[in-house]
Backbone as CSV, one residue per row, in Angstrom:
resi,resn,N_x,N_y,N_z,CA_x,CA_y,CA_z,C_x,C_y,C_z
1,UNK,3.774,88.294,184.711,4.213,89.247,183.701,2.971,89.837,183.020
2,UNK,3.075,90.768,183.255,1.620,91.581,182.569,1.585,91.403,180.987
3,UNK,0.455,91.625,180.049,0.029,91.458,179.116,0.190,93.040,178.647
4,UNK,0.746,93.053,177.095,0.970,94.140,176.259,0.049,94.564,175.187
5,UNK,-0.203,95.357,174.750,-0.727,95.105,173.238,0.711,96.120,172.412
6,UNK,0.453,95.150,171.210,1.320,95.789,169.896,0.815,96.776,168.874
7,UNK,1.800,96.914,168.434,0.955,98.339,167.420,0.221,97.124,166.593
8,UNK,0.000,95.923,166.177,-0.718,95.992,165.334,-2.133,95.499,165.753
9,UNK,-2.547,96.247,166.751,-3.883,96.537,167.305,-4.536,97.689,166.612
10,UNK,-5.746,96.794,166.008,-6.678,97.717,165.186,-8.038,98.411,166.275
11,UNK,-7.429,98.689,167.474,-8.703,99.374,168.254,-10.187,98.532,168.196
12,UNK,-10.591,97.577,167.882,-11.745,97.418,167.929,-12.170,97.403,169.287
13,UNK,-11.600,97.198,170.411,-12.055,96.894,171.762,-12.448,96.188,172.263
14,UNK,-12.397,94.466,171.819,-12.937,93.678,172.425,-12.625,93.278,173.054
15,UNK,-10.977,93.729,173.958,-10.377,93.675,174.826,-10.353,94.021,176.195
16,UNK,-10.865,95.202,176.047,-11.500,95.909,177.242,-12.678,95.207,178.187
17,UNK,-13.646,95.201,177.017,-14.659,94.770,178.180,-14.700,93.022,178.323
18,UNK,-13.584,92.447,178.531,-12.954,91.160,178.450,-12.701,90.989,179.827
19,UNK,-11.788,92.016,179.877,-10.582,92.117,181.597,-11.349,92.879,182.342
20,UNK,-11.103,91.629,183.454,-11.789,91.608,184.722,-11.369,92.324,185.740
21,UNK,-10.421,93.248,185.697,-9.616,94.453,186.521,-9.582,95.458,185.811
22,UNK,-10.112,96.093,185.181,-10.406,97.302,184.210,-9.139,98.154,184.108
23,UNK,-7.900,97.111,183.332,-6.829,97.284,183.080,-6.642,98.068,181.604
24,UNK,-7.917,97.606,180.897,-7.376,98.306,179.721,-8.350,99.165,179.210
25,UNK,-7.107,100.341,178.521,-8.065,101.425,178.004,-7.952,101.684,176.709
26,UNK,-8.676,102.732,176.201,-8.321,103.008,175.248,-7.503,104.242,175.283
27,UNK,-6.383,104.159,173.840,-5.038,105.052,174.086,-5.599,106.117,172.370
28,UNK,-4.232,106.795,172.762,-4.722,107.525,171.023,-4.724,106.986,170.146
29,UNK,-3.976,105.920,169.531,-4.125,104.655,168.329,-4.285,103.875,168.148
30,UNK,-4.220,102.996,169.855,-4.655,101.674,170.373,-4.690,101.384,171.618
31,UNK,-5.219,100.635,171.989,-5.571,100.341,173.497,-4.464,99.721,173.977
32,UNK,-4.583,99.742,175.616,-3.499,100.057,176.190,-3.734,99.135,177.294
33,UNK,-2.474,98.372,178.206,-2.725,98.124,179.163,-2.027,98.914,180.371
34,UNK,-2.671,99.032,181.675,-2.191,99.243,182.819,-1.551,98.104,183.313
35,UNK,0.258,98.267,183.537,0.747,97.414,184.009,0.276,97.280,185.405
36,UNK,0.136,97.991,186.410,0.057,98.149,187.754,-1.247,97.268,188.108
37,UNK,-2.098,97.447,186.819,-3.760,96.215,186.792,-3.687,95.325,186.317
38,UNK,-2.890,94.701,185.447,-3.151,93.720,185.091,-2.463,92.315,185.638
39,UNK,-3.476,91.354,186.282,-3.569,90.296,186.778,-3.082,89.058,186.024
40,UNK,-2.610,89.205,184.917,-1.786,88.202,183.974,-2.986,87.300,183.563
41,UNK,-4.540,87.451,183.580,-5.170,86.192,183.428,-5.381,85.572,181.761
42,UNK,-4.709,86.566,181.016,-5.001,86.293,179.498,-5.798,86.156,178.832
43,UNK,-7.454,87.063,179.525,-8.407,86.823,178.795,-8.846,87.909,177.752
44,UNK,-7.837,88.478,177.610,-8.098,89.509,176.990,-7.374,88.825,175.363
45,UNK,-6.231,88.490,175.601,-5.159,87.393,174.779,-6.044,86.725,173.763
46,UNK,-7.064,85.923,174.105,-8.101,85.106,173.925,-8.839,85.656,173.065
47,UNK,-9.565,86.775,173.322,-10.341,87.396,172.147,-9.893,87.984,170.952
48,UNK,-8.447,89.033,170.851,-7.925,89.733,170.385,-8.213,89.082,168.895
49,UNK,-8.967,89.463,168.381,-8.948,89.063,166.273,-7.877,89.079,165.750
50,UNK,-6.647,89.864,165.706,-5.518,89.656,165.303,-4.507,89.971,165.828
51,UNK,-4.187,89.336,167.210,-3.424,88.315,168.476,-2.230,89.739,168.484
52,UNK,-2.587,91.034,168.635,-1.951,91.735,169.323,-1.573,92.470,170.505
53,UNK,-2.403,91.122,171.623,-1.519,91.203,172.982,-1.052,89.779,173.165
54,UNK,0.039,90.364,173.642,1.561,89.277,173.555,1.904,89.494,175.560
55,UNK,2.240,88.327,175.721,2.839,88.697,177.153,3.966,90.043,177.438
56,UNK,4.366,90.631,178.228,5.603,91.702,177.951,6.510,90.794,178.850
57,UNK,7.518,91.564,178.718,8.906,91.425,178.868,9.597,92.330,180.092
């Protein structure tokens, strides 16, 4: 199940250069994942300062 981010992602980006399939980008208010890239490894999960990627659904 791929990894989401929520709106209450404050853009800092330390998400991005985390994931090891260059799944995530940056969007117009917050970064974003590519479902089709992302490898479920949760290392992006891990860094997030205030834990707004959540598994999706």
């Amino acid at each position: 199940m791929p990894y989401v981010i929520t709106d209450e992602c404050i853009a800092c980006g330390s998400c991005e250069s985390e994931c090891p399939v260059e799944a995530i980008s940056e969007g117009d208010d917050k970064y974003v994942i590519d479902s089709d890239k992302c490898t479920d490894c949760g290392a992006c999960m891990e860094v997030c300062p205030v834990e707004a990627i959540v598994s999706g659904a």
